[in-house]
N, CA, C and O atoms as a GROMACS GRO file, in nm:
protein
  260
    1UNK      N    1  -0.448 -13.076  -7.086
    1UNK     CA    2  -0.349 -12.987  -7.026
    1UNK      C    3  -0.264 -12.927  -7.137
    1UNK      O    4  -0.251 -12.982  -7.246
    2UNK      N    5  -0.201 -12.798  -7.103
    2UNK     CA    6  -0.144 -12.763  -7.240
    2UNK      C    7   0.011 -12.815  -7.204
    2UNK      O    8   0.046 -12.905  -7.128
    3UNK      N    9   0.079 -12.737  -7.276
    3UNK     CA   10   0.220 -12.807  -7.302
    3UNK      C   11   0.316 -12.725  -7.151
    3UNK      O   12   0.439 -12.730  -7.164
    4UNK      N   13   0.275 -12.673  -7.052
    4UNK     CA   14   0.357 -12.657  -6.944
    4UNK      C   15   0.383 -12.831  -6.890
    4UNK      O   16   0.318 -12.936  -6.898
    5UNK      N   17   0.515 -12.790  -6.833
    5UNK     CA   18   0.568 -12.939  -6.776
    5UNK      C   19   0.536 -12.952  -6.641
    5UNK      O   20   0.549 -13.056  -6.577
    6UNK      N   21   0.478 -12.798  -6.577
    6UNK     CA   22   0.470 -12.822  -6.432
    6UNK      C   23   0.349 -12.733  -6.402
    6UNK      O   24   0.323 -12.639  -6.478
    7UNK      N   25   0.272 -12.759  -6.293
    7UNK     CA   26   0.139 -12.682  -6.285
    7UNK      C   27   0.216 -12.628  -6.154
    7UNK      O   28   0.319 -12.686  -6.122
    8UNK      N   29   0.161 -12.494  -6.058
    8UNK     CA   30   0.118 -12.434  -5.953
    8UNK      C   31   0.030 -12.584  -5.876
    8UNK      O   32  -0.012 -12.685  -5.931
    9UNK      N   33   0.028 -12.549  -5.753
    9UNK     CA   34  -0.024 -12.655  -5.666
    9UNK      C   35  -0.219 -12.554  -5.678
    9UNK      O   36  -0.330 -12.606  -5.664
   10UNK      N   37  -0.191 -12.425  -5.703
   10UNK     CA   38  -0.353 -12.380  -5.752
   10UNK      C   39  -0.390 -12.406  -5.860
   10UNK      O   40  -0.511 -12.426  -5.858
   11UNK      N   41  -0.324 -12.422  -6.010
   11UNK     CA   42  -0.361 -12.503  -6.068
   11UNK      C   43  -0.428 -12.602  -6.108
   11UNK      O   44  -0.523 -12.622  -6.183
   12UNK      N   45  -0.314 -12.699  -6.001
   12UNK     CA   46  -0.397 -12.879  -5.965
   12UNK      C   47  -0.477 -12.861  -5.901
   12UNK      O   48  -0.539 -12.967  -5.907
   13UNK      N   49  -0.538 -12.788  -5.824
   13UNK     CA   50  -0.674 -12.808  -5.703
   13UNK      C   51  -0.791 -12.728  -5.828
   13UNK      O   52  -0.910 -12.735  -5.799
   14UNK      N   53  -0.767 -12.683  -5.910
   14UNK     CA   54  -0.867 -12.618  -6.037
   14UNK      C   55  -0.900 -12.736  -6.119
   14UNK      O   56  -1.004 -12.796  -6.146
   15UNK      N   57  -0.765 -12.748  -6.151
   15UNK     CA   58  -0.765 -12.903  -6.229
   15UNK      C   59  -0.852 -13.015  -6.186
   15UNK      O   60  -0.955 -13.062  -6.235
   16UNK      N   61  -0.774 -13.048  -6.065
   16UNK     CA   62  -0.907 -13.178  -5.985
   16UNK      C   63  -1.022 -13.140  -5.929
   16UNK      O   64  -1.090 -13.225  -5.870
   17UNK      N   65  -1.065 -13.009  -5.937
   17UNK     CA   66  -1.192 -12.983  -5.880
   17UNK      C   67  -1.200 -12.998  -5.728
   17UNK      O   68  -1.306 -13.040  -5.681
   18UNK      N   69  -1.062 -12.957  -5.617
   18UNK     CA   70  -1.040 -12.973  -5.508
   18UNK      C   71  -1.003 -12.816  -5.432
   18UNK      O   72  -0.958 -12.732  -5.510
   19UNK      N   73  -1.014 -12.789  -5.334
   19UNK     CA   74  -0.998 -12.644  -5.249
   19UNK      C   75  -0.828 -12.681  -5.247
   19UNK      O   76  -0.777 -12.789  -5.218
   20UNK      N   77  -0.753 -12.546  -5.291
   20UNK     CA   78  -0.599 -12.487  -5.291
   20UNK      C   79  -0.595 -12.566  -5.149
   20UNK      O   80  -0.545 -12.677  -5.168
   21UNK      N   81  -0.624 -12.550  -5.040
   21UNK     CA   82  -0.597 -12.608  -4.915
   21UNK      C   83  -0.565 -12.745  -4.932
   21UNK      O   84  -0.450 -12.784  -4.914
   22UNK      N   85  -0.658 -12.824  -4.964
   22UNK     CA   86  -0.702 -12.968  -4.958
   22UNK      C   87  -0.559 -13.015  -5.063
   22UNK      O   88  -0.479 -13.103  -5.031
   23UNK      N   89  -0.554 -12.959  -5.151
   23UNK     CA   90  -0.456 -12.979  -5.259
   23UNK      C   91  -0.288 -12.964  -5.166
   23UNK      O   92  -0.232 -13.070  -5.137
   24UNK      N   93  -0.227 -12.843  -5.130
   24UNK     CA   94  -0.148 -12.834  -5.023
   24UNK      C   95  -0.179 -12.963  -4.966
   24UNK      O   96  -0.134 -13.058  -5.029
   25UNK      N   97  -0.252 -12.991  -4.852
   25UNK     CA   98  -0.220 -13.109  -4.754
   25UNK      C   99  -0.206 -13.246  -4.881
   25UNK      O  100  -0.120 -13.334  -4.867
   26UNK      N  101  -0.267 -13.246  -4.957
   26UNK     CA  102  -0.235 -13.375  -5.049
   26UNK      C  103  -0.110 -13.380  -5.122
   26UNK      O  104  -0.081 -13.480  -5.189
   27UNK      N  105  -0.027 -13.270  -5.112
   27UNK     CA  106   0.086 -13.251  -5.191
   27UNK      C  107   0.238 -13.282  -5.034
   27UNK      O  108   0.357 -13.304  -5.055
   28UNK      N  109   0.172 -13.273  -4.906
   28UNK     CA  110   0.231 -13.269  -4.844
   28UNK      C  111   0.269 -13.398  -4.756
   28UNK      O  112   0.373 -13.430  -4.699
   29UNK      N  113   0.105 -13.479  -4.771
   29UNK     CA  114   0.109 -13.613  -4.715
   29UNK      C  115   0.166 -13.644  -4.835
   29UNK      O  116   0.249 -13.715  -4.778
   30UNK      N  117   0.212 -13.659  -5.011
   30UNK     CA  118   0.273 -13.757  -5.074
   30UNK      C  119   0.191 -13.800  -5.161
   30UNK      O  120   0.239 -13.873  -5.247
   31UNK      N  121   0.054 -13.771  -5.167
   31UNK     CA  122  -0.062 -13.819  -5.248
   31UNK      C  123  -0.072 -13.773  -5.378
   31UNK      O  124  -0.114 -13.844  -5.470
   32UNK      N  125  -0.019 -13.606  -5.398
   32UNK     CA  126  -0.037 -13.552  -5.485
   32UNK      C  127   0.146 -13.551  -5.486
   32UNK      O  128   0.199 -13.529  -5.377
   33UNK      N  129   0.214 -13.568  -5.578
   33UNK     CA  130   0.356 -13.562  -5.603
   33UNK      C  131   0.410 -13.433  -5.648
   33UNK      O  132   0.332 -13.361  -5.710
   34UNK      N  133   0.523 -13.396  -5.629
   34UNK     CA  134   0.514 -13.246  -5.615
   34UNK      C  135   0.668 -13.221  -5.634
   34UNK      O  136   0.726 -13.329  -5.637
   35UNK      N  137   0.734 -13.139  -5.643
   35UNK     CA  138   0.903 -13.076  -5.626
   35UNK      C  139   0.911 -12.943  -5.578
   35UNK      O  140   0.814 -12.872  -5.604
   36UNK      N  141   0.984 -12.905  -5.528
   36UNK     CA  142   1.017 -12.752  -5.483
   36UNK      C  143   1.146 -12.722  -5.509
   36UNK      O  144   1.252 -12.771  -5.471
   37UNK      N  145   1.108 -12.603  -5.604
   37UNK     CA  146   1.199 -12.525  -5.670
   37UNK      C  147   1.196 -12.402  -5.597
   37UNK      O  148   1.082 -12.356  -5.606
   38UNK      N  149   1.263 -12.335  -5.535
   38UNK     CA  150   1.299 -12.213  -5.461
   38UNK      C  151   1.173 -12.242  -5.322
   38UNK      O  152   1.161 -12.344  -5.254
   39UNK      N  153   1.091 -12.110  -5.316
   39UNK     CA  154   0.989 -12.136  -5.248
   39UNK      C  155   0.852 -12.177  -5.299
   39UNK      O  156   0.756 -12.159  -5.225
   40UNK      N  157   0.831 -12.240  -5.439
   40UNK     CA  158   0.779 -12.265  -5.494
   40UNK      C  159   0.719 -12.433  -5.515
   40UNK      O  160   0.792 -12.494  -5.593
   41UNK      N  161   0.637 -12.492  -5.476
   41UNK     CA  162   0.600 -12.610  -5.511
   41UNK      C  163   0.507 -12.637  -5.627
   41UNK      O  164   0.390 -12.602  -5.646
   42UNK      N  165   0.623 -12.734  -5.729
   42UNK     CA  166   0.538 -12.775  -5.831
   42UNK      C  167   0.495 -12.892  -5.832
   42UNK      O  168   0.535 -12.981  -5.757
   43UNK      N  169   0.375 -12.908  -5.952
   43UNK     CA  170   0.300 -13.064  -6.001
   43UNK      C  171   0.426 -13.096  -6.079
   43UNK      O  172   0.476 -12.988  -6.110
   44UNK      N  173   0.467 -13.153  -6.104
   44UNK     CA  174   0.518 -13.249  -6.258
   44UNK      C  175   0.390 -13.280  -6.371
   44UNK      O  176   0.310 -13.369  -6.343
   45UNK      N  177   0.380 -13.220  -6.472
   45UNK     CA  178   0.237 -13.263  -6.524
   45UNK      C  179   0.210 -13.430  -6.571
   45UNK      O  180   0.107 -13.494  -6.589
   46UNK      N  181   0.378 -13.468  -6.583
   46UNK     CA  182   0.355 -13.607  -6.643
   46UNK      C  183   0.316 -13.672  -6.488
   46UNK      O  184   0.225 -13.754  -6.503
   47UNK      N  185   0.360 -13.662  -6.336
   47UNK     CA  186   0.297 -13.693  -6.247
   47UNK      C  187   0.158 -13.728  -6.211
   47UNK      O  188   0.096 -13.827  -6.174
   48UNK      N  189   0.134 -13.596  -6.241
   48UNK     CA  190  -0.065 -13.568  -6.291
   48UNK      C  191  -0.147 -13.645  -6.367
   48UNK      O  192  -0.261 -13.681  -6.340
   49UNK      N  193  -0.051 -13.680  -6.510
   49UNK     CA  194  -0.118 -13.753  -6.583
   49UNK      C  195  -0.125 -13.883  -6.503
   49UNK      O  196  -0.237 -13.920  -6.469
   50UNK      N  197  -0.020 -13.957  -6.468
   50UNK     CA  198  -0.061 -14.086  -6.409
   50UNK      C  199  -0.152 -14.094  -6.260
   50UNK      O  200  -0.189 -14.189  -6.190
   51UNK      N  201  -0.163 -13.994  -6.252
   51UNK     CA  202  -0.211 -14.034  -6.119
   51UNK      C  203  -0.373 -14.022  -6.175
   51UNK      O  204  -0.462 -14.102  -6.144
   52UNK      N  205  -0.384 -13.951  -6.229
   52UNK     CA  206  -0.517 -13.935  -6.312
   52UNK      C  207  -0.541 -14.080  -6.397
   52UNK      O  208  -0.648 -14.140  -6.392
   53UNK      N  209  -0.446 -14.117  -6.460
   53UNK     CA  210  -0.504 -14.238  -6.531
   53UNK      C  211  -0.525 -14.340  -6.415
   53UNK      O  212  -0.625 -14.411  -6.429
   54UNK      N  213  -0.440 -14.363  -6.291
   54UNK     CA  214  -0.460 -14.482  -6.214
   54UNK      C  215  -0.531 -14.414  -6.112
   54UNK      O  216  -0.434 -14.379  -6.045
   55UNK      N  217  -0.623 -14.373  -6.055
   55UNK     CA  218  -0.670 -14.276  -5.966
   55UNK      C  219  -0.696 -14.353  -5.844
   55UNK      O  220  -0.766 -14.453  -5.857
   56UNK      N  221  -0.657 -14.325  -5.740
   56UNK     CA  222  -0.650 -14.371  -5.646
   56UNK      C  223  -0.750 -14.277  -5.531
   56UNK      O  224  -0.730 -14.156  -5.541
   57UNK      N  225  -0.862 -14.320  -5.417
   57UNK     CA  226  -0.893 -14.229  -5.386
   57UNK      C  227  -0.791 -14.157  -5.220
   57UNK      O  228  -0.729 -14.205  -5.126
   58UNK      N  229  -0.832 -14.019  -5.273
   58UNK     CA  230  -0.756 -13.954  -5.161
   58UNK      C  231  -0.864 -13.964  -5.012
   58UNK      O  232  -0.984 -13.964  -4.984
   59UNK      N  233  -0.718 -13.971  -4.937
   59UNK     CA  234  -0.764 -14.010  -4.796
   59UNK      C  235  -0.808 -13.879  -4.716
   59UNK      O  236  -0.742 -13.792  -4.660
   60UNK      N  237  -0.976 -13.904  -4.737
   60UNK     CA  238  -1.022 -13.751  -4.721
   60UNK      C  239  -1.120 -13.830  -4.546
   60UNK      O  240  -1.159 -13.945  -4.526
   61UNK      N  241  -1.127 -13.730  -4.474
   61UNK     CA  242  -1.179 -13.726  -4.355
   61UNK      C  243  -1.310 -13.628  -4.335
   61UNK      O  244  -1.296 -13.507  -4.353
   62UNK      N  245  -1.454 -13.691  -4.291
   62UNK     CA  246  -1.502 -13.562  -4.277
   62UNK      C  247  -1.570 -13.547  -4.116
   62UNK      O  248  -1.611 -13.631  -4.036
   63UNK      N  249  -1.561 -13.414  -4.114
   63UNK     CA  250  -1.550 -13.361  -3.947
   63UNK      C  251  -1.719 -13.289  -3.972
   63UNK      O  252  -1.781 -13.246  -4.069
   64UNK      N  253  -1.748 -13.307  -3.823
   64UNK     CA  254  -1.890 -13.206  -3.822
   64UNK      C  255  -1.835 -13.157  -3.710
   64UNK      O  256  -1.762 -13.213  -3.628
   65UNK      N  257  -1.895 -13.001  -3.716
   65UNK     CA  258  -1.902 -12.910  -3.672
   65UNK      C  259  -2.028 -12.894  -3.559
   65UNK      O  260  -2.045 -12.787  -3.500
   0.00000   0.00000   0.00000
């Protein structure tokens, strides 16, 4: 990661290899840690880093259609 302190929540879903959507609901259940500055929700990158070093898996559901 470069030297920004805070990613875009599109960012992190580039970053983890996850859909902008999926990323939103993970930032919203608490999974992905996050702050909001105006109307803006950020990563914390040092957040990122730990969650990346201790990786926990996200509580993903899958639906058929």
């Amino acid at each position: 990661m470069e030297d920004k302190l805070t990613l875009s929540v599109e960012e992190t879903a580039k970053l983890l290899g996850i859909g902008r959507n999926l990323c939103y609901d993970r930032v919203k259940t608490g999974e992905i840690p996050a702050i909001k500055i105006g109307r803006r929700l950020l990563v914390p990158r040092s957040a990122l880093e730990k969650l990346l070093a201790d990786p926990k898996p996200l509580n993903l559901t899958l639906t058929s259609k």
